[in-house]
N, C-alpha and C positions, 0 to 999 in steps of 0.2 A: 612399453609403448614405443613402436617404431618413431623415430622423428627422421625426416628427411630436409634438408637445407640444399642452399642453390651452393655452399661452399664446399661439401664435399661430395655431394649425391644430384647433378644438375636434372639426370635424366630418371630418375629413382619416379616408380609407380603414385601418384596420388594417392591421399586417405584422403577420406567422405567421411565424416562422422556418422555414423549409421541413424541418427535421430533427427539428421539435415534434411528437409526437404528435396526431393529430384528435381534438378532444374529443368524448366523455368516456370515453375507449380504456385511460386509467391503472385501477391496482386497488391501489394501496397499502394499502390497508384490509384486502384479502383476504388477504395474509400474516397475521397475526395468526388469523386462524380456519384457514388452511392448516398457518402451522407446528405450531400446538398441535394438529390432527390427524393429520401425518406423526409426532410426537412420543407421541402418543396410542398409532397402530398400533402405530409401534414398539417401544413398550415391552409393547404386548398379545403383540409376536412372540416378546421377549426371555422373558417369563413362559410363554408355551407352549413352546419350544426348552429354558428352563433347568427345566419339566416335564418333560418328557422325558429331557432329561439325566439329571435325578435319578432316573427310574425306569430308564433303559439300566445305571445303576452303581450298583444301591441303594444311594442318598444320599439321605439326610433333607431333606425339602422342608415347610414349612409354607407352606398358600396364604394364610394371612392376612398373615404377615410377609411374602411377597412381595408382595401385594398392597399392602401399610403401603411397603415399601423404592421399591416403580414409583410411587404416588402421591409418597411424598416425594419422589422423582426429580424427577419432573414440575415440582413446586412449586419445587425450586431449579436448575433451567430458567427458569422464569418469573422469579424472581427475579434472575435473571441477567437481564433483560431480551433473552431471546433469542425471546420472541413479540411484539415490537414491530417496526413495520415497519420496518427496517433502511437508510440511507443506503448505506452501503458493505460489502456482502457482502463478507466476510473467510472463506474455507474454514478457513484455521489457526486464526484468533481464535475461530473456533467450535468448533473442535472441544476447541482448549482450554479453552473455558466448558464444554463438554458435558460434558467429561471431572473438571473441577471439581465441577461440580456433582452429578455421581454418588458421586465419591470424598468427599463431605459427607453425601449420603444413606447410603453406606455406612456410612461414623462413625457416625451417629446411631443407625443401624439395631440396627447393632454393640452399640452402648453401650446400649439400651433391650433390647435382649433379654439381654444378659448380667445387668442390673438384675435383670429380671421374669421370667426363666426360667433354671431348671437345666439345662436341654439339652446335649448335647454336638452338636460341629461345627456351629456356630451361625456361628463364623467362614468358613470357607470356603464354607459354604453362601450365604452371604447377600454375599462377596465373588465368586462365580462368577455369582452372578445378578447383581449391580453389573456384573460385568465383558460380559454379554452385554446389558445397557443402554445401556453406553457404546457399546459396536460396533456396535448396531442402531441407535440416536439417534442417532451420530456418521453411520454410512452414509447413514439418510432426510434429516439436514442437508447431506450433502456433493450428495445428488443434488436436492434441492431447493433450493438456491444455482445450481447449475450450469443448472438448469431456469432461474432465473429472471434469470439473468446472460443468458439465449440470449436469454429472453422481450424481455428489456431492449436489448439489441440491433438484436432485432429490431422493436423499437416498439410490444411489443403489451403492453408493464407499464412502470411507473414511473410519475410524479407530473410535472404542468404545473406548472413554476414563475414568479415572476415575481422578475425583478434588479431591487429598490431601490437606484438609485444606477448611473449611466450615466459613473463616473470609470475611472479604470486600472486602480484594484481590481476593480469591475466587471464590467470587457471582459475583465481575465482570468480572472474567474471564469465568463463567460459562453462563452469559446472552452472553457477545460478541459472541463465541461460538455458540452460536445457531442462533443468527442473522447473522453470517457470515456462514454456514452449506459450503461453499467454501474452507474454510480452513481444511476441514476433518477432524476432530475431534469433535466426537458426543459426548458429556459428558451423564453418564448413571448415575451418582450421584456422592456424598460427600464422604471421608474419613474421620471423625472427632470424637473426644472424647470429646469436649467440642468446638460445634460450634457454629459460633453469631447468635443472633435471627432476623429468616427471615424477612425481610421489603414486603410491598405489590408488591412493582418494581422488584423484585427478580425473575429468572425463577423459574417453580416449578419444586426443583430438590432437590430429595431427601438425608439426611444425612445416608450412609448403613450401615452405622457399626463404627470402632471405627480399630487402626492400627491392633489387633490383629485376625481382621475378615479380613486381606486384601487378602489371598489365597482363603478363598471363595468366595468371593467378584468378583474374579478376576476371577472363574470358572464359577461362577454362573451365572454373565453380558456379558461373552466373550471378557472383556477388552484385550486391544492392544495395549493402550497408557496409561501411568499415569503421571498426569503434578502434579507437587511439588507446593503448592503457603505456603501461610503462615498459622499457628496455635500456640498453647501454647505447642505446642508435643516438649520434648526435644530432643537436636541434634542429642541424640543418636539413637531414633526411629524413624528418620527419613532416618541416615543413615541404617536402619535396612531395612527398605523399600525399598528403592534405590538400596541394595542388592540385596534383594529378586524378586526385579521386574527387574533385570537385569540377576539375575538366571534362570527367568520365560519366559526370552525374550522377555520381552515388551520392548517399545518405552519408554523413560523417558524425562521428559522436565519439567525446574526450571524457577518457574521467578525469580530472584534474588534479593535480598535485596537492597536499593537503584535503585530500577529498573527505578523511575523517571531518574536519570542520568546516568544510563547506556544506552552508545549506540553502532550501531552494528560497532563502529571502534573499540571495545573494544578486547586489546590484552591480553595474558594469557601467564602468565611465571611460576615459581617455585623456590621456594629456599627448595632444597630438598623432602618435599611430601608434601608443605602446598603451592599451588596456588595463585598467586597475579594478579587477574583483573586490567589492565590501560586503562583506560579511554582514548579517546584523541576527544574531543569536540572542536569543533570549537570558537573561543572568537569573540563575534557579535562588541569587540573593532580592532580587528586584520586585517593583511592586506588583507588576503582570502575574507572575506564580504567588504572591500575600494576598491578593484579588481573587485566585484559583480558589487557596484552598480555605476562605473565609467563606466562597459561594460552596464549598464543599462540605464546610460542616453546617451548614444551613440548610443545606436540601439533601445530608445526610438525616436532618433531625427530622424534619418534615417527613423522609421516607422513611425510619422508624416508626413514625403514628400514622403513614398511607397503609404500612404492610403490617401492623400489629396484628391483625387475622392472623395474615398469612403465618408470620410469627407462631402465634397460638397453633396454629394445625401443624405444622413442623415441628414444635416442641413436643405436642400430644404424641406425633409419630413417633419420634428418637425415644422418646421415653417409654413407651411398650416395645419398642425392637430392642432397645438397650440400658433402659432404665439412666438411671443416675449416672455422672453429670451430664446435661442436655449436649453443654457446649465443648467441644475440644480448643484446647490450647497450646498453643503451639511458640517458640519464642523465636523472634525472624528479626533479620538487621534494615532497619529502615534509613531517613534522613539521616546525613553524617553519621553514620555509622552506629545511630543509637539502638537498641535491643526495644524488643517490644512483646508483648504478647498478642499473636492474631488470632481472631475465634473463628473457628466454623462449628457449624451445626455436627455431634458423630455420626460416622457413618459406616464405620468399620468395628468389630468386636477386637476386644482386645488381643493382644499376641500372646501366644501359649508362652508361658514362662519357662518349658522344658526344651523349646526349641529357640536356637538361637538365628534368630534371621539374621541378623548381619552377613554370620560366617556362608550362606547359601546366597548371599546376593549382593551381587557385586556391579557396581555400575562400569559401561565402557568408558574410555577414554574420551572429553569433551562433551558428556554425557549431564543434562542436569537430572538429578531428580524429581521427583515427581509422581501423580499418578498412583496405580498400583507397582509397589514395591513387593518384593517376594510372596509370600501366599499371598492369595487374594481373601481379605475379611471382610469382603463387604455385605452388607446387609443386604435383606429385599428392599425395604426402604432406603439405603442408601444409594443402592444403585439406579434409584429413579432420583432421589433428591442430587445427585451427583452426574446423572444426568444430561439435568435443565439449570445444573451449576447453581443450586438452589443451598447447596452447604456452605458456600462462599456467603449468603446474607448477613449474616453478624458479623460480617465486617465490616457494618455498616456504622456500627458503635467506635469500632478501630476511627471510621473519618472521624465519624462525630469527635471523638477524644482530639483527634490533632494528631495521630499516629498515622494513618494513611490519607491517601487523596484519592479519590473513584477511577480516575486511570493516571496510570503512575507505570513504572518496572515491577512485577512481581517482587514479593521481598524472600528472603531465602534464609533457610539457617544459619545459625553463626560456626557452623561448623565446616561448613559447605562454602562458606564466603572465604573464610583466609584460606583455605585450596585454592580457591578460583582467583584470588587478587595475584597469586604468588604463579597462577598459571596461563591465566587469558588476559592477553592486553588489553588495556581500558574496563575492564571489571569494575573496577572501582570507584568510576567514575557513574555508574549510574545511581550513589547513590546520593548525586547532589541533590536531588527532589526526594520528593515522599514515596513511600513504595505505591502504588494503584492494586484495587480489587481487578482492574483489567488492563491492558496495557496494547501497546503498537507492538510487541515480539507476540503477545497472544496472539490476537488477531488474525494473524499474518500465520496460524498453526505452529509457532514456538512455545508448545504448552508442552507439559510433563517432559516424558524421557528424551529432549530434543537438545539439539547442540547446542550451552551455553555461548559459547562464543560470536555463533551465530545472534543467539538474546543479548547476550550485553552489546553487538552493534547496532541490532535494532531499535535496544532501550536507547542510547545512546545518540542514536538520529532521533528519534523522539525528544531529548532534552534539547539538541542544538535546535532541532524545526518545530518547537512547542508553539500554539496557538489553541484559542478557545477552537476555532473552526475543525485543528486536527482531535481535538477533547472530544468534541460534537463526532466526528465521524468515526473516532474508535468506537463510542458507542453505540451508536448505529451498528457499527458492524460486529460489535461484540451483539448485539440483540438478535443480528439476523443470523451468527452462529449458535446462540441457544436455541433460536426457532427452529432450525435447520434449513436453512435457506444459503442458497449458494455465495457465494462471495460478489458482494456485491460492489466492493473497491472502485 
């Protein structure tokens, strides 16, 4: 990969990353006047329907309080920071602000008319117009994410960025980036004065210049966004950039040092103008995850006796395609390291004892396994139980026991684990919790033959940013990839 810098090549031809946007194609700016008008409509539709309502079932409707309840709506919307233009389109995390912020309009609404008026059914009336708020606002946000998620995709919205700092941090943030073209930020090259030397797995993304070309740089690509990662540049030229790209009115965005253990609980104080980041991580010893996995094996036992049918018809299956035994076992490394055996329902015939699959299949390098491994033996029935991910249910018995947690990091062989501890950094670490039937690297398509490394970081921000709320929306989103339903994040 060419690299050109301002130190030995001043006049050297530009690279365009060929997956950049042509400038000036982004429109980051136009959300902000788009959401607060699909939010606008909205809520005009919500006040005409819950007009109507009111007259189809003569119920008491005041237009001024509804008018007072959709304004206040709107405003804590806003306040939510949900008319800014968005990095990372989250469908769930929005609709859970949406729904927030109406159930606070409704409070208010609630609590100022019962002050300032004798009326009767002031409650339900003013909680049926809330509730056709949230479902019209939540709708116009879900189909206006999804709009702009295709747009993004497609290369006709998001923001030209530029990568300060040409190191490891960098190159990975510069590959993600482009494999994610969702999260809008097209990267159009490097900033660097002395960057690391490019590996084959790296995108090709050129080095432009060096700090003191960053006004050109920034004319010349159309940038819009500048993310800060790491380099040898001292602090002071950094903060000289920071400056200037906040003079320029660009977007700025830092990964921060320690970024392994920062997570998004992280709060921000000050003792007078020097900032102090705190951390507040969850301890995988503490009562938060003893609460988890005690509500785990409780509504593990309960879905034992919801899906006993289903159970039954799965067993009946595997047993005419394969007879005896129903269940496969398998022995996987869970919590501190302990062994376990995880069951799935079979679904593959056995392996010819003449042929040695090992010796014909060989994984790549940062390769997990998974998946179909060399021949394929999968059944007719297993390849519909396997799926709708329907062979993973008797691992339902694993929670029950106290072996697994319903989302947790995949658990992996024990043969497969002292490889990977000895070769991916932090490996090891995921196995401060329980292993999960589903997890935050699945989700996210780090399932079967996909980069470990990649998984143990994902698991990994999973354990430092753990909440019931993030338990809640793996599954959700594990649900809506068994439906087949597009990512709904």
């Amino acid at each position: 990969m060419s690299q050109a810098t301002a130190d030995n090549a001043p006049d050297v031809e530009l690279a365009v990353h060929p997956h950049a946007l042509p400038w000036p194609a982004s429109r980051p700016r136009v959300w902000s006047h788009l959401s607060l008008a699909t939010d606008g409509a909205m809520l005009a539709t919500a006040l005409v329907v819950g007009g109507a309502w009111a007259r189809a079932t003569s119920s008491s409707f005041s237009l001024s309080w509804a008018l007072f309840l959709l304004v206040l709506t709107l405003g804590c919307v806003n306040r939510r920071h949900l008319h800014r233009p968005p990095l990372h389109l989250r469908v769930i995390d929005t609709l859970a602000a949406v729904l927030l912020a109406t159930a606070l309009a409704v409070s208010v609404t609630v609590t100022l008319r019962v002050l300032l008026s004798a009326s009767e059914g002031i409650g339900p009336e003013t909680v049926k117009l809330g509730a056709l708020a949230a479902i019209f606002v939540g709708a116009g946000r879900v189909a206006l994410t999804f709009q702009e998620r295709r747009a993004r995709r497609l290369g006709l919205s998001g923001s030209r960025a530029l990568i300060v700092g040409a190191g490891e941090v960098g190159r990975r943030l510069a590959k993600r980036l482009v494999e994610t073209p969702e999260f809008g930020l097209h990267p159009v090259g490097f900033l660097d004065k002395e960057p690391l030397e490019a590996r084959e797995d790296d995108v090709p993304l050129a080095v432009l210049g060096a700090s003191w070309d960053f006004d050109r740089i920034v004319e010349e690509q159309g940038v819009e966004d500048v993310v800060f990662t790491y380099s040898n540049a001292p602090a002071d030229v950094y903060l000289r950039l920071v400056k200037r790209a906040q003079e320029l009115g660009l977007r700025t965005s830092v990964v921060p040092r320690l970024f392994e253990k920062t997570t998004e609980a992280t709060s921000l104080t000050s003792l007078g103008g020097l900032p102090l980041a705190t951390g507040d991580a969850r301890h995988p010893k503490g009562w938060e995850f003893g609460a988890k996995y005690a509500v785990d094996r409780a509504l593990a036992v309960s879905a034992l006796v919801v899906f006993a049918p289903l159970y039954g018809i799965l067993a009946l299956a595997v047993l005419i395609s394969l007879g005896r035994p129903i269940f496969y076992r398998q022995e996987r490394v869970g919590l501190d390291g302990k062994r376990f055996a995880m069951l799935k329902f079979r679904s593959m015939h056995p392996p010819d004892p003449t042929h040695s699959e090992e010796s014909t299949f060989v994984l790549p390098d940062d390769t997990a396994p998974g998946g179909v491994e060399g021949d394929d033996r999968r059944t007719r029935v297993g390849m519909i139980i396997r799926a709708f991910s329907l062979d993973e249910l008797p691992q339902l018995v694993n929670v029950a026991k106290g072996e697994m947690s319903f989302v947790g990091p995949r658990p992996e062989r024990p043969e497969f684990v002292e490889q990977f501890e000895l070769r991916i950094r932090g490996y090891g670490d995921r196995h401060r919790v329980k292993s999960g039937i589903t997890g935050w690297a699945q989700v996210h398509g780090l399932r079967g033959q996909t980069s470990i490394a990649d998984r143990a970081e994902w698991d990994n921000y999973y354990i430092e940013n753990w909440s019931l709320w993030l338990d809640l929306k793996i599954v959700l989103l594990t649900a809506a990839a068994v439906l087949r339903v597009r990512s709904v994040e």
